[in-house]
N, C-alpha and C positions, 0 to 999 in steps of 0.2 A: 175505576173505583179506587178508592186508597187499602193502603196493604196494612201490614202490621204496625209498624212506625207509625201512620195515620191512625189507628186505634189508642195506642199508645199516647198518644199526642193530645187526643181528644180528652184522655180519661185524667189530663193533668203533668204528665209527664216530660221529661227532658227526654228528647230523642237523639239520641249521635252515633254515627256509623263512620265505625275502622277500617279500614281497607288496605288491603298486602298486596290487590290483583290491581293489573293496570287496565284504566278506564272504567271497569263496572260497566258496562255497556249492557245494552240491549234489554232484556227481563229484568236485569239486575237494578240497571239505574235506574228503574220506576220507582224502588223501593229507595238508593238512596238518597236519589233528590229528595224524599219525602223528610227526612234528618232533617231536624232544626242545625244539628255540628256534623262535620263531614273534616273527615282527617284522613289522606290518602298519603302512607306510605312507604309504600313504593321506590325505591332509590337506583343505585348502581348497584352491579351482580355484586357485590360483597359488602351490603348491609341493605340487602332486601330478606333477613329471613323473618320467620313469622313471628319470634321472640322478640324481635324489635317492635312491636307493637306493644307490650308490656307496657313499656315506658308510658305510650300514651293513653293507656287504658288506667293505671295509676292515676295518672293526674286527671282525667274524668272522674274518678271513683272519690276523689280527693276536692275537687270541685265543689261550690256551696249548691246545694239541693239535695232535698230527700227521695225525689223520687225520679227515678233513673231507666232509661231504658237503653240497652247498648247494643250494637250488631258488632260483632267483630266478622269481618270475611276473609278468612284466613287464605294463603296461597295454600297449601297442602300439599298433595303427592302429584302434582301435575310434571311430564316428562320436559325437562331432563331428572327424574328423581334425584341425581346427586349436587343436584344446585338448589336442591330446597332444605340441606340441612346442614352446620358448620361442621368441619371436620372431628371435631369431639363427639358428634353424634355418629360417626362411620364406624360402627359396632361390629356390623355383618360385614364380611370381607370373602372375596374381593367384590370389589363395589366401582362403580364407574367413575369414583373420585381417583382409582389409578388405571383404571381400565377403560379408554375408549371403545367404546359399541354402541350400532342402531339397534332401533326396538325388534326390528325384524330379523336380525342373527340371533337365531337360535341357538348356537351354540354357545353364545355369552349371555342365554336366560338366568342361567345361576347369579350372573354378574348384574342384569337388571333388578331380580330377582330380591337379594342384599340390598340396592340402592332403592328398590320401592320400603322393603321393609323399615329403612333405617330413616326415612323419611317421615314412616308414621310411627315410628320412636319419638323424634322430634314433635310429630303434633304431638302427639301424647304429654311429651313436656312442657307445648305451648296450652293447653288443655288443665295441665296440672296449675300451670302458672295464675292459669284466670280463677280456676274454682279456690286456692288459695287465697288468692288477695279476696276473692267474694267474701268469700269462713270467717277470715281477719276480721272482717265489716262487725258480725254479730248482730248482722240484720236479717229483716223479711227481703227474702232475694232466693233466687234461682239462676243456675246457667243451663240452658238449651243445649246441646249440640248436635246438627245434622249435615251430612256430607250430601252434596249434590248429585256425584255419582264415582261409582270406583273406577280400574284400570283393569284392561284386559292386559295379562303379560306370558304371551303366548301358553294358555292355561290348557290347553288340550288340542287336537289334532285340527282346528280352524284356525288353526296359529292367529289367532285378533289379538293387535295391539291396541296400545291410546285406550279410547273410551268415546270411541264414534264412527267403525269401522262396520259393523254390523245393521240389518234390518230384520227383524228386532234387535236390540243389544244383547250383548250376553246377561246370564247370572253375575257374571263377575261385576258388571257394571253397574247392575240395578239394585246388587244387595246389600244396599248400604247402613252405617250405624246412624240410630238415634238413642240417645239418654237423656236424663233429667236428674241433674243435681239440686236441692233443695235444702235451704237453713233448717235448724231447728225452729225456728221461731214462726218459719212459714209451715211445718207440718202441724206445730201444735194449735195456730189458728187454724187450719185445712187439712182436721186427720182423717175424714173420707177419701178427700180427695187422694192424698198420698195413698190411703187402702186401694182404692180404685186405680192408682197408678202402678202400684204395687202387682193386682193383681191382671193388671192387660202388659206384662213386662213381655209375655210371649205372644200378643195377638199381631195380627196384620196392619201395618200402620202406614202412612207416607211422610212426605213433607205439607200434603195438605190437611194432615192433623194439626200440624204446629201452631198458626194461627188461634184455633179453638183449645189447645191444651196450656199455649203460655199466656194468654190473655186470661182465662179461667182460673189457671195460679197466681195471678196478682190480683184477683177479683173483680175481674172488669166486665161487666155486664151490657150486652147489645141485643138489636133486634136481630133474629137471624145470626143466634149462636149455639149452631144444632148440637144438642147435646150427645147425638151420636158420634161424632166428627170428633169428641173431647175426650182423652184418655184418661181424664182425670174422671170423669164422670159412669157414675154407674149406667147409665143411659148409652155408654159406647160399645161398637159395631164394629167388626171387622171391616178393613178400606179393602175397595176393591182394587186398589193399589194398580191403578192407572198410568202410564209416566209418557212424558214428553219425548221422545227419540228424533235422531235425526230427521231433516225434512218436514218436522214439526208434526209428526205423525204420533195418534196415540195409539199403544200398547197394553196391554192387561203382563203384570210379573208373569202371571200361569203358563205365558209364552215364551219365555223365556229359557235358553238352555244354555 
C-alpha cells in the first residue's frame, strides 16, 4: 500500500525526499521511490555530513509551488559517531576524532561517550537549520522529527553496543525523540489541534503515530484515519508502542530494559 508521500501526493502535493544514507534500502525505499524528487547526497567521507543537505533543501523550499512535502533522512548518530560531525562540532573531549577505540572497549566509553554526544550537537544544528529556514517561510508549515532507534554505549553491565545486538533491544535503543514544530499560521487555523498536541506531549506514542498526526496537520482527510492513532486529536490513545527488532520480531517497550 503507499505510505506517507503517496498521501501526500494524492492530496495535491509536491513530494521530494533528501537522503544523507547510502542506498535507503529495504523498508526505507518503499517510501522513497514513492518521491516525485529524490536527491541522494551522499558523497566522500569529507562532505557527507548532514548539514550539507541544507543547501538542497533551500532550493526545494525555493522552488515554484505552494504546497510541499519534504522527508529529509538524515545520517545521524550511527558509529563511527566521530565521522558524523565536522571537527567545529567536537565540543566534548576526548572524543574519537583523536582517540582511536572499538565500541566494545570499555575503557574508552567516556571517549565514545563525547563522540556519541557531540554528534547529536550536530543534529541538533542540522535540526535548527530546517526549522529556521521553515519560520523564514511565514507560512502554513510544520517540521516532524523522529529518530528510528537510539545507541546502546555500553550503558550498564550487558555492555550492548550499536543498536542491534540485543533480543529484545535495550531502553537505550527503543527510547527515542519525537516533536512537532508548527507555524503560527498553522496553530491559528488548527488551535485544537495544537491544544491536543499540547496536551498528549507526555503520552505513549511511536513512529506509527506520525502518518495520522502529520497528514491531520496539513488537513488531509482519508478513509481509515483513525482518530486514535492522531496526537493531534482529542480522540488519541495511548500506542501500545510495538517496535520492529532484530529478525523482524515484534516487541512491546514494556519489555524492554
Amino acid at each position: 500500500r503507499k505510505g506517507i508521500l503517496g498521501a501526500f501526493a494524492e492530496a495535491g502535493y509536491d513530494t521530494y525526499w533528501i537522503s544523507n544514507q547510502p542506498g535507503d534500502k529495504g523498508n526505507i525505499k518503499v517510501h522513497a521511490i514513492e518521491a516525485k524528487h529524490e536527491f541522494h547526497m551522499m558523497g566522500d567521507k569529507n562532505n557527507d555530513k548532514d548539514l550539507n543537505m541544507i543547501d538542497q533543501f533551500k532550493k526545494v523550499i525555493d522552488a515554484p509551488g505552494n504546497k510541499k512535502f519534504i522527508v529529509i533522512h538524515t545520517m545521524g548518530s550511527h558509529f563511527d559517531y566521530s565521522d558524523r560531525y565536522p571537527d567545529s562540532y567536537d565540543v566534548f573531549k576526548p572524543s574519537n576524532k583523536t582517540i582511536s577505540s572499538k565500541v566494545q572497549q570499555f575503557k574508552y566509553k567516556h571517549v565514545m561517550v563525547n563522540s556519541y554526544d557531540n554528534s547529536i550537537l550536530y543534529s541538533d544544528a542540522v535540526l535548527d537549520s530546517i526549522i529556521h529556514i521553515t519560520s523564514a517561510q511565514n507560512n502554513f508549515a510544520s517540521v516532524t522529527y523522529i529518530s528510528d532507534h537510539g545507541e546502546d554505549l555500553l550503558d550498564d553491565k550487558r555492555n550492548l553496543n550499536y543498536h542491534m545486538n540485543a533480543l529484545p533491544p535495550s531502553k537505550y535503543v527503543t527510547h527515542i525523540p519525537l516533536f512537532v514544530w508548527y507555524s503560527s499560521l498553522l496553530q491559528k487555523k488548527y488551535p485544537e489541534k495544537i491544544t491536543n498536541l499540547s496536551l498528549h506531549k507526555d503520552a505513549a506514542t511511536s513512529s506509527q503515530n506520525v502518518i495520522y498526526t502529520v497528514t491531520s496537520l496539513a488537513g488531509i482527510k482519508y478513509p481509515k484515519q483513525f482518530p486514535d492513532m492522531d496526537i493531534t486529536s482529542s480522540g488519541f490513545k495511548n500506542n501500545p508502542q510495538l517496535f520492529l527488532g532484530e529478525a523482524k520480531k515484534l516487541f512491546p517497550y514494556s519489555v524492554c530494559k
